[in-house]
KESEZA-946892 format. One record per residue (C-alpha): x, y negated, z; residue in one letter. Coordinates in steps of 0.2 Angstrom, whole numbers. Layout:
N
c1 c2 c3 aa
X Y Z A
...
END
This chain:
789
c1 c2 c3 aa
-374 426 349 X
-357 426 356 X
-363 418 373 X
-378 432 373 X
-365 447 372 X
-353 441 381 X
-366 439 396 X
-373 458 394 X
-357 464 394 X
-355 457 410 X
-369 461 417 X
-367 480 411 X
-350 480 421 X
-359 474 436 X
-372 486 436 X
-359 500 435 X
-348 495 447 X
-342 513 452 X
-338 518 433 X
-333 501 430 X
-320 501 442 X
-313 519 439 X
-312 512 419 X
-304 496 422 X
-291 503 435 X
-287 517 426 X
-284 508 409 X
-274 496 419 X
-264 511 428 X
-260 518 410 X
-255 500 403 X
-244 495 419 X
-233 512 419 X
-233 508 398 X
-226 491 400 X
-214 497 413 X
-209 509 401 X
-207 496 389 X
-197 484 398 X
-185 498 402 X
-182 503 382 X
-183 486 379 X
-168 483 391 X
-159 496 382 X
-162 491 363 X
-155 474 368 X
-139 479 378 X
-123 468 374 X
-135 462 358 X
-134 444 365 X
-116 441 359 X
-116 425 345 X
-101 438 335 X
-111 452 337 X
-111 457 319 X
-91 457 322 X
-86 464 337 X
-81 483 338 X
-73 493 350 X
-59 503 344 X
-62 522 348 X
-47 536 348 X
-51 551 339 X
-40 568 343 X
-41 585 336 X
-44 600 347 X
-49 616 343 X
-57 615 327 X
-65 600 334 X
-63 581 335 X
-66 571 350 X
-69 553 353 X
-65 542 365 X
-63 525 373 X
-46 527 378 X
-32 517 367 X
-13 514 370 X
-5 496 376 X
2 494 359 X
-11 498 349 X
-19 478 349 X
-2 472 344 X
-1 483 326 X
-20 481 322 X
-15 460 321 X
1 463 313 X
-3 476 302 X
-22 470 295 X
-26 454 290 X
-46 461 291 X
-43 459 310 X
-48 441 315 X
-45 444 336 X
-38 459 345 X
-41 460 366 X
-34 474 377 X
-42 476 394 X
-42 488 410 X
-54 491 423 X
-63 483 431 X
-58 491 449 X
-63 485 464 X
-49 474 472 X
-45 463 486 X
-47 445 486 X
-41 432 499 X
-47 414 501 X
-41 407 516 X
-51 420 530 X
-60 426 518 X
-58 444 512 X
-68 451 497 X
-67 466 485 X
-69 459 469 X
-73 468 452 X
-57 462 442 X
-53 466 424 X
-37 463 416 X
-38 456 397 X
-30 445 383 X
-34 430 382 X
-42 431 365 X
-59 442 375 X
-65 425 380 X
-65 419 362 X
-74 437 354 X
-88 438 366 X
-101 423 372 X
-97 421 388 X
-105 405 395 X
-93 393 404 X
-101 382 419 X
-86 372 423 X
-68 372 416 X
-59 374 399 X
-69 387 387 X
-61 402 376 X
-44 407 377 X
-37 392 386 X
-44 398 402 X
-31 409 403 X
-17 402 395 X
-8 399 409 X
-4 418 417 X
-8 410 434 X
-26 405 431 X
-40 418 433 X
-61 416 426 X
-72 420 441 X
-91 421 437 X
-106 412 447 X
-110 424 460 X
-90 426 466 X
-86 406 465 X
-100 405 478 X
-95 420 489 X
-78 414 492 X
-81 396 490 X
-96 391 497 X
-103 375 488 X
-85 368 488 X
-78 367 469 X
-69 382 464 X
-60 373 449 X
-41 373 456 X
-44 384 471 X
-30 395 476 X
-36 415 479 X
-24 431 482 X
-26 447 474 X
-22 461 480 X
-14 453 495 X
3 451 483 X
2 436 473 X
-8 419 470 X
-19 413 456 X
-29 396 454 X
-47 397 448 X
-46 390 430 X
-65 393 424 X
-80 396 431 X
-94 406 420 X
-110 414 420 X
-113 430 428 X
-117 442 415 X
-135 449 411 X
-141 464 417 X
-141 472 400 X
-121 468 399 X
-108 481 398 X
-95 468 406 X
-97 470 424 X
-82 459 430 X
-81 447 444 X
-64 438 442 X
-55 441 425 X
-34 439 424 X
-23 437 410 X
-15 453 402 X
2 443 404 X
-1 441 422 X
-5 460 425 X
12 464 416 X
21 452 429 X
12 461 442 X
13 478 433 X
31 477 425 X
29 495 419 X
16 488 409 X
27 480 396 X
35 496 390 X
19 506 391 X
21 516 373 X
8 525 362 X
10 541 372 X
-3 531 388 X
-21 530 384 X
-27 521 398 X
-33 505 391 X
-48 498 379 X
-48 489 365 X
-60 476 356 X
-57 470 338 X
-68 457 332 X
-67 458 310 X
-67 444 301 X
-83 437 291 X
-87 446 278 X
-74 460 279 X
-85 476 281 X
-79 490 296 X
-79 506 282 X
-67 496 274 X
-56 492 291 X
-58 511 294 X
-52 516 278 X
-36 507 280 X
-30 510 300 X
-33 529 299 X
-13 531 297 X
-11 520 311 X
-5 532 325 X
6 544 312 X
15 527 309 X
20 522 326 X
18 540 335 X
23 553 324 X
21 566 337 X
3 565 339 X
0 560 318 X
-15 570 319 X
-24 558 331 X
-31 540 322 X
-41 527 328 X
-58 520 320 X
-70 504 324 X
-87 510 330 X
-100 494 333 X
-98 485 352 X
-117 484 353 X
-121 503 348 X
-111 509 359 X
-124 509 377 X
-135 520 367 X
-125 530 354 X
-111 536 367 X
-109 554 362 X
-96 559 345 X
-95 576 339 X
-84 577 323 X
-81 556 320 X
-100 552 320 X
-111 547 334 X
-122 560 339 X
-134 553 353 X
-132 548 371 X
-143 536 382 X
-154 534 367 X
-161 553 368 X
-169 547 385 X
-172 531 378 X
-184 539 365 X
-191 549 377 X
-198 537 391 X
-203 526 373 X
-214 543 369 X
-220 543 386 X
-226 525 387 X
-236 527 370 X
-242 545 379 X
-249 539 394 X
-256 523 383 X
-265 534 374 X
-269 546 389 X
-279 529 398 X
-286 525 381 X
-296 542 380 X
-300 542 398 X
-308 526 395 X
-317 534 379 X
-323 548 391 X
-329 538 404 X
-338 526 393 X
-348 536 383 X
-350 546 400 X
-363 532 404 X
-373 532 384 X
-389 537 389 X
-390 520 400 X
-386 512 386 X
-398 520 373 X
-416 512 376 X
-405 495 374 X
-397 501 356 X
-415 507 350 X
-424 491 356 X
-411 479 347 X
-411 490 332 X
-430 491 334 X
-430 471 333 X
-417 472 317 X
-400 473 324 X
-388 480 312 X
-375 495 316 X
-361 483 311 X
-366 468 325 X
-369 481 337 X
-352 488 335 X
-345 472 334 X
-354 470 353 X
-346 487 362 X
-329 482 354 X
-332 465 363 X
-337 473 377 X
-321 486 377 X
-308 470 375 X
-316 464 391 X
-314 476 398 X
-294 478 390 X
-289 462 396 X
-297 465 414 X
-286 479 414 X
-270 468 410 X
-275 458 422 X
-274 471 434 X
-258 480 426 X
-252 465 429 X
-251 464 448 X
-246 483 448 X
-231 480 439 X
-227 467 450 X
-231 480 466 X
-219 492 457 X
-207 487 447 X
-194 485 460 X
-195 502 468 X
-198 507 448 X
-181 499 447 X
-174 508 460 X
-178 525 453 X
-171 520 437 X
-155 513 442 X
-158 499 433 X
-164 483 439 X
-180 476 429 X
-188 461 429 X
-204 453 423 X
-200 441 407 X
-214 428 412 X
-206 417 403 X
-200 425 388 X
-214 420 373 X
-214 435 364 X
-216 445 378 X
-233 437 382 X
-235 441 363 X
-232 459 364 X
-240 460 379 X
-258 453 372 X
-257 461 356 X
-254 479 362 X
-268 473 373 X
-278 469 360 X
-274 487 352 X
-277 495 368 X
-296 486 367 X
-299 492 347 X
-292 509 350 X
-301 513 366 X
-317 505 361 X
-316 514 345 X
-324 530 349 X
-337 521 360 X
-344 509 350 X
-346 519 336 X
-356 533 347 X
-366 522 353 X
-371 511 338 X
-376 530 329 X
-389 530 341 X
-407 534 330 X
-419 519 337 X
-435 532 336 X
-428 545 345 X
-420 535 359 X
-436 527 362 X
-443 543 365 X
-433 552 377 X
-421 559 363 X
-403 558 361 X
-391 567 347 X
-388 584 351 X
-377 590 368 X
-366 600 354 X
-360 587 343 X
-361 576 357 X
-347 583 367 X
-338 590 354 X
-327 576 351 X
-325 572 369 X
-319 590 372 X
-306 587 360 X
-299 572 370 X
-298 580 385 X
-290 594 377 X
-276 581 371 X
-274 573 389 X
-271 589 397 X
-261 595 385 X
-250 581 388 X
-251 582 405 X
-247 601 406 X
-232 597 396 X
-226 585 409 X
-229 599 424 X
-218 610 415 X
-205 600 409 X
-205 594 427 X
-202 610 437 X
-188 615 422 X
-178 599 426 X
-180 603 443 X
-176 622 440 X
-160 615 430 X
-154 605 445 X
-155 617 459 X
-148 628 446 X
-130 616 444 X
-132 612 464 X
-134 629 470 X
-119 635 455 X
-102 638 466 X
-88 623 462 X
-72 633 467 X
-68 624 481 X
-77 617 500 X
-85 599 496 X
-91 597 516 X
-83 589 525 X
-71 578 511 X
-68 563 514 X
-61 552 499 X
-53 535 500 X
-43 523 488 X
-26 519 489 X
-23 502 495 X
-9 491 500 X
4 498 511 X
-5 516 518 X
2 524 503 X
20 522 509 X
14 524 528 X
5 542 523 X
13 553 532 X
12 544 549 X
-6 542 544 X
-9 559 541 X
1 565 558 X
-9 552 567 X
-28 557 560 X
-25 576 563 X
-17 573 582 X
-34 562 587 X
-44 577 582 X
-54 571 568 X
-48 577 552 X
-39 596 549 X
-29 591 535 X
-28 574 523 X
-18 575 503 X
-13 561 491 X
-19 562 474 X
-19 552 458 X
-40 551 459 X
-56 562 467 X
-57 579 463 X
-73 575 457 X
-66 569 440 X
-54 572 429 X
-39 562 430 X
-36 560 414 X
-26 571 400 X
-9 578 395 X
-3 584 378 X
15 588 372 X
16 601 387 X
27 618 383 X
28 635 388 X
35 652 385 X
27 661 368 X
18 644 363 X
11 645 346 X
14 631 334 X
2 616 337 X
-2 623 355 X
8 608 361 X
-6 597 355 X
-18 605 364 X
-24 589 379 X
-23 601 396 X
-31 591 412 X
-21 587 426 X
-20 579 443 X
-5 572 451 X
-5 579 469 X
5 580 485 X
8 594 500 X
-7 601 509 X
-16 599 491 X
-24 618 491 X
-26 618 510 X
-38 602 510 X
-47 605 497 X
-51 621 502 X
-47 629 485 X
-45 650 483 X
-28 654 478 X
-25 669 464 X
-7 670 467 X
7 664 474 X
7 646 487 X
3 630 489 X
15 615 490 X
29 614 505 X
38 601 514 X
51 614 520 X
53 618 501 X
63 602 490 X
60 612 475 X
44 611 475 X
45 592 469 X
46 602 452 X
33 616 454 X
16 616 446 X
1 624 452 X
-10 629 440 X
-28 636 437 X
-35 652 430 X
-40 644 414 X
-24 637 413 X
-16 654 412 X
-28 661 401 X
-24 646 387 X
-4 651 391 X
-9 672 389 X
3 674 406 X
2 692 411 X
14 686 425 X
13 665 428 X
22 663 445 X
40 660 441 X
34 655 424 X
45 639 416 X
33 624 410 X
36 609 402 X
25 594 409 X
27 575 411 X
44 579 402 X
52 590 414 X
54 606 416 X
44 615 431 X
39 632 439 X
24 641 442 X
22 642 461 X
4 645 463 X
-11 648 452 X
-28 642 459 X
-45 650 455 X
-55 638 444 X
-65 626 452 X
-78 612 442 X
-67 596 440 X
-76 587 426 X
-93 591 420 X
-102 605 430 X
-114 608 414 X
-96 611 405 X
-86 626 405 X
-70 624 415 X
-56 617 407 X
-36 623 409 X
-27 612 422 X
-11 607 429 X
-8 602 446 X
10 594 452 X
19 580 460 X
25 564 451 X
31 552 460 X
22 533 461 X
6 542 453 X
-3 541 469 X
-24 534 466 X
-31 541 483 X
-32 550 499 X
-43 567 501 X
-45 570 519 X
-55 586 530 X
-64 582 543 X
-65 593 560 X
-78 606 557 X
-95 603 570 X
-87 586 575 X
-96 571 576 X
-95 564 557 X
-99 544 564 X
-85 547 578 X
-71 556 567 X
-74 540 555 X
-72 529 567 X
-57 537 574 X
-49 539 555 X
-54 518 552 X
-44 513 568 X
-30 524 560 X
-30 516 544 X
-33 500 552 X
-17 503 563 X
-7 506 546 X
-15 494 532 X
-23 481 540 X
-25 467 526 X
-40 481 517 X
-56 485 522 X
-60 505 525 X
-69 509 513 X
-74 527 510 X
-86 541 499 X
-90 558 504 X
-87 571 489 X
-102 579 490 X
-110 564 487 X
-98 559 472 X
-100 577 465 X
-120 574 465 X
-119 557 455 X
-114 568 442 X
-134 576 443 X
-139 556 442 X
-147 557 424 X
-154 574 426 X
-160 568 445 X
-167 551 435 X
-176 561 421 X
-183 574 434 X
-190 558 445 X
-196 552 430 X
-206 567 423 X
-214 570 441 X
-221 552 442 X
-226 553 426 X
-234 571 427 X
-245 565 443 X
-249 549 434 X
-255 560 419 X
-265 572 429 X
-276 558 441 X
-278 549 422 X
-283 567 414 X
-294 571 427 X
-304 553 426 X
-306 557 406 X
-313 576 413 X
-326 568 426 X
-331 557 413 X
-336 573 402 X
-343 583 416 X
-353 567 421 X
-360 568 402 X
-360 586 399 X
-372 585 415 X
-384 570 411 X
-386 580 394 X
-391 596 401 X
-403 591 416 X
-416 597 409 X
-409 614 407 X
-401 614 424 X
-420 610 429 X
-428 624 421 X
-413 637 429 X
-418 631 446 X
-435 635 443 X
-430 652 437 X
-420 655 452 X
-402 652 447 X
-395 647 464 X
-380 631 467 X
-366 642 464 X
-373 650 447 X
-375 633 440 X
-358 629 445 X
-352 641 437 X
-361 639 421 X
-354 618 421 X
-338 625 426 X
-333 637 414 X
-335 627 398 X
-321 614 404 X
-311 631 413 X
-308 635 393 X
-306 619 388 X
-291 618 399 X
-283 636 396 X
-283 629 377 X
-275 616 383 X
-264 627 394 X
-260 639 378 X
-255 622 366 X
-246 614 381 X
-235 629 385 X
-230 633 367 X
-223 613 364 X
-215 615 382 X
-207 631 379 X
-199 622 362 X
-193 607 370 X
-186 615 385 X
-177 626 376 X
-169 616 366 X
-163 603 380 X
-156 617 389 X
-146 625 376 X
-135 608 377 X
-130 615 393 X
-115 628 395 X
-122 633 413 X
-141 633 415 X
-156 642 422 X
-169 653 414 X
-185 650 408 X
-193 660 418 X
-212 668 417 X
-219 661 432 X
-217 644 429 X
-232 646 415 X
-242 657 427 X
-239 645 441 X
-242 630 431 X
-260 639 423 X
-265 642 440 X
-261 624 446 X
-271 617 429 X
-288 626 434 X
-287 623 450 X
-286 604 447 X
-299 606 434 X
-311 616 446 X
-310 601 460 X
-311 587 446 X
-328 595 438 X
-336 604 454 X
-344 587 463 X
-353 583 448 X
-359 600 444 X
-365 605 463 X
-371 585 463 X
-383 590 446 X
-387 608 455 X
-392 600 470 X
-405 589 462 X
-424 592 462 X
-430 601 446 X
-445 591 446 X
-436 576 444 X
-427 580 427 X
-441 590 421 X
-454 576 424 X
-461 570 407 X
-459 553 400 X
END
């Protein structure tokens, strides 16, 4: 019996190679973009999961009031390790780190930038870290003069030759010997170091370091509790850790929040975790389980398209005493073929896509072939796919009276299209939803591009401070505007891109009580700050050489002024960095951190030894490629041990667009996807509707209804069908856009035409999917369908 079904199933797929086809391949379509789908909210379920302590490790997050409001961070102090260990014995192991940043390594001639992260010994005993060769745990770095280098950078520097006791620079200052060598991290690893030093040996390099109080939130910390002691309790008891060692800030306290729930649960709002990567890690699960279920009613549509072929067949075998059950049982056979054809076939088109998928993304996937329960996920949600696909199908045709097939007659067009009309009414709906929340997204990032930022980014040029052209900048600087390529260059503490961190504790004239906790932004710059940036000045100047004082001036922005109520600010006396210093200038705002954020009060002045990177201008309408290459022999000629390594700001601004720019490239594919699958299940009704209605469509030719009436009267039925869906599509879309764009301080409209525009495109897609098969039924001769049995 088996044998018997399995060979007319077969032959049934052969002699409908066209819909065959169109089934198959767009089932496997669905399934591949699914699985794709899959293996990217699988990758983001099981970030830093793989950890043996897992159950244990925390990272210990700073909590500060401001405004009514508490916000959380990563940041901690130096000290802050030190007093969790002495002060709670629930702490099994405590490990500071910084970075990792990008720095320079020698070996011999060769010359690297290496990702290097600073940390106590005690990290390599809290997380697994797999050691190839060389002492595991803490006593890699017990010596302060031994690094851990990973796979990939042993081979880089060292070739094949053993890097165990291999001597590297770093930072072209001091030497270190290679201790251990361990694996590089997974992809789904929230440590991306390449060479990892000992937090003693950062302090002989850093000497500042070692007096670092609790005022400096620059560093992380990881805790790792010890067995059976539960983190509520931990909490509970280091809340008044901050008002016993910095009674200044008493208000701020720290709390533990779980190392592997912090990928996905990265956003706080008053202590708790409030969402993050997992919101879009929800939705691209929703979307996989969409477009599934999109390609399972397509192949619905498209096989019950084909049921009168098929219903001589179900009225002989139930003529001959075949029952509705082994007749289901049959379809459902034949459907699971067809399923596991279509893995098949997802199978190679993942393997076509998934790299440039990857590159989308931003994430780099690959195909766990041999991972067991992959296979086992795979092959039972094909199996699901097969019974849920074949559902509809099988149960159709199996209804099928064996007396009235046998004459010509099938169930009535009515009930027989009914349901199908409801399927096609949920695949576009889901797909108009995805044409709307597509152009929104995009609406919301022209929105933020096209949104002044205060100040010119073309042009900028941004590069790190390295070695010796700090010291040498202002021979650099003289040097790169008389060769003509740059108008103006500045030192500053980092991009202004970002925000440079925070500073609380400042004081001005007519502050209220508790405004001196208030964190204000600030930048540490030098001369020739407002000039290169291109910022507008309000009032007053920027920095000047010609002026000493204005070692000690401060140049604020508008928001700045606003939070300090300064009628008059130039000349005003303000305490910052523990010093008193005057107003000189007040800039108007300019987008520093978020540009979906409103713009926050800021501080601009000198410091000396604070310097993290050089801002230049390049010569307007100049060659960009020959200024470069003019600025590199510069740096070259002044700090010759680095490479010249450099961003544009613009392009460093626009990462800050990467997630919206990633959901927006998402939704588009996926809309297009949605559409070419919706419109298979919508020629797959119109193929039925038509087969049903031949005879009428005969009896109106002979009547003389010409091509385009009959067009007309196929077309309209599924012109409805897709304006309900328009009408159900649009009301979701206006709900869920409106919601994720009230998370934004700045955004766009939702504006009319985008529903008119998208109804429009929906018919218009609906008329080309539907018009071959209604002119193609039109065109036919009358006689033939009106020809008796």
């Amino acid at each position: 019996m088996l044998k018997n079904y399995i060979i007319i199933a077969w032959r049934n797929l052969l002699n409908n190679k066209l819909y065959s086809a169109i089934n198959i391949g767009g089932l496997a379509l669905g399934m591949a973009i699914s699985f794709m789908l899959l293996l990217y909210v699988y990758n983001e379920f099981s970030y830093d999961k793989f950890h043996a302590n897992n159950d244990r490790l925390y990272r210990v997050m700073n909590n500060q009031p401001v405004d009514g409001e508490v916000r959380t961070g990563s940041s901690t102090p130096k000290p802050l390790a030190e007093a969790l260990l002495k002060d709670y014995p629930e702490f099994d192991k405590v490990a500071r780190t910084t970075g990792p940043y990008p720095t320079l390594v020698n070996y011999k001639d060769k010359a690297l930038k290496l990702a290097i992260m600073s940390s106590d010994p005690s990290l390599l005993d809290m997380f697994s870290f797999e050691v190839v060769s060389g002492p595991k745990g803490s006593s890699a770095l017990a010596d302060i003069s031994s690094v851990v280098i990973t796979q990939s950078a042993a081979k880089s520097l060292f070739g094949d030759a053993n890097p165990l006791g291999q001597t590297i620079k770093i930072d072209n200052d001091r030497s270190y010997k290679v201790g251990s060598v361990i694996k590089d991290q997974p992809l789904n690893s929230s440590f991306r170091f390449k060479v990892l030093m000992s937090w003693k040996a950062l302090e002989a390099k850093m000497p500042w370091l070692v007096t670092s109080g609790w005022g400096n939130y620059s560093f992380s910390t990881f805790a790792m509790l010890k067995p059976g002691v539960s983190a509520d309790v931990a909490n509970n008891k280091i809340k008044g850790l901050i008002a016993k060692y910095d009674p200044n800030n008493k208000a701020n306290n720290v709390s533990l929040y779980p190392f592997a729930s912090l990928h996905l649960y990265n956003e706080f709002k008053n202590y708790k975790a409030v969402g993050g990567r997992i919101e879009y890690v929800r939705l691209f699960l929703m979307l996989a389980i969409g477009i599934l279920l999109v390609a399972c009613i397509n192949f619905m549509n498209l096989s019950t398209a084909r049921s009168e072929r098929r219903a001589r067949e179900v009225g002989v075998r139930k003529a001959i005493g075949a029952g509705r059950f082994s007749l289901i049982i049959q379809f459902m056979g034949e459907s699971l073929m067809m399923a596991f054809f279509a893995l098949g076939l997802s199978l190679i088109i993942i393997s076509l896509l998934l790299t440039s998928f990857s590159q989308i993304i931003g994430i780099k996937l690959t195909m766990p072939y041999t991972n067991t329960w992959a296979w086992v996920g795979a092959l039972a949600l094909t199996l699901v796919t097969g019974l849920v696909a074949g559902s509809y199908p099988s149960l159709f045709l199996s209804s099928f009276k064996p007396v009235k097939v046998l004459k010509g007659q099938l169930i009535s067009t009515k009930s027989a299209v009914r349901p199908r009309q409801v399927l096609v009414v949920v695949q576009f709906t889901f797909a108009i939803c995805l044409i709307l929340s597509s152009i929104f997204i995009y609406k919301q990032i022209s929105f933020i591009k096209d949104k002044p930022v205060g100040y010119e980014q073309n042009g900028l040029v941004e590069i790190e401070v390295e070695g010796s052209i700090d010291k040498n900048f202002d021979a650099f600087r003289r040097d790169a505007i008389s060769s003509g390529a740059i108008t103006d260059a500045a030192l500053t503490s980092g991009s202004i891109t970002n925000t440079n961190g925070n500073s609380w504790g400042i004081v001005w004239p007519g502050q209220l009580q508790g405004e001196d906790k208030i964190p204000i932004d600030q930048m540490v710059v030098n001369y020739n700050f407002v000039s290169t940036f291109g910022l507008t000045l309000a009032q007053g100047r920027d920095f000047d050489r010609g002026r000493p004082a204005d070692s000690l001036g401060l140049i604020v922005n508008e928001a700045a002024v606003k939070l300090m109520r300064m009628k008059e600010p130039l000349g005003q006396i303000v305490k910052w960095q523990g010093e008193n210093r005057t107003i000189i200038g007040v800039v108007k705002d300019f987008v520093w951190g978020s540009p979906f954020e409103p713009i926050k009060p800021a501080m601009m002045g000198q410091v000396k030894g604070w310097v993290g990177g050089i801002t230049m201008r390049l010569t307007p309408n100049a060659s960009v490629s020959k200024s470069m290459a003019t600025v590199q022999a510069i740096y070259k000629k002044y700090n010759p041990d680095y490479p010249f390594e450099y961003k544009f700001t613009d392009e460093v601004f626009g990462e800050k667009l990467n997630t919206e720019q990633l959901l927006g490239n998402m939704a588009t594919g996926f809309t297009a996807l949605a559409i070419v699958i919706s419109c298979l299940g919508l020629f797959g009704l119109a193929s039925f509707s038509a087969e049903q209605r031949k005879k009428e469509i005969g009896i109106r030719k002979v009547l003389g209804a010409s091509t385009a009436n009959i067009w007309f009267k196929l077309s309209q039925e599924f012109v409805k069908l897709v304006l309900v869906s328009f009408v159900i599509g649009a009301c979701i879309s206006y709900y869920n856009v409106d919601n994720w764009l009230s998370k934004y301080t700045y955004h766009t409209e939702i504006s009319g035409w985008v529903f008119v525009v998208t109804m429009l495109l929906s018919v218009v897609i609906c008329l080309l999917t539907v018009s071959w098969q209604a002119i193609k039924s039109a065109w036919t001769n009358p006689v033939k369908n009106l020809r008796s049995e």
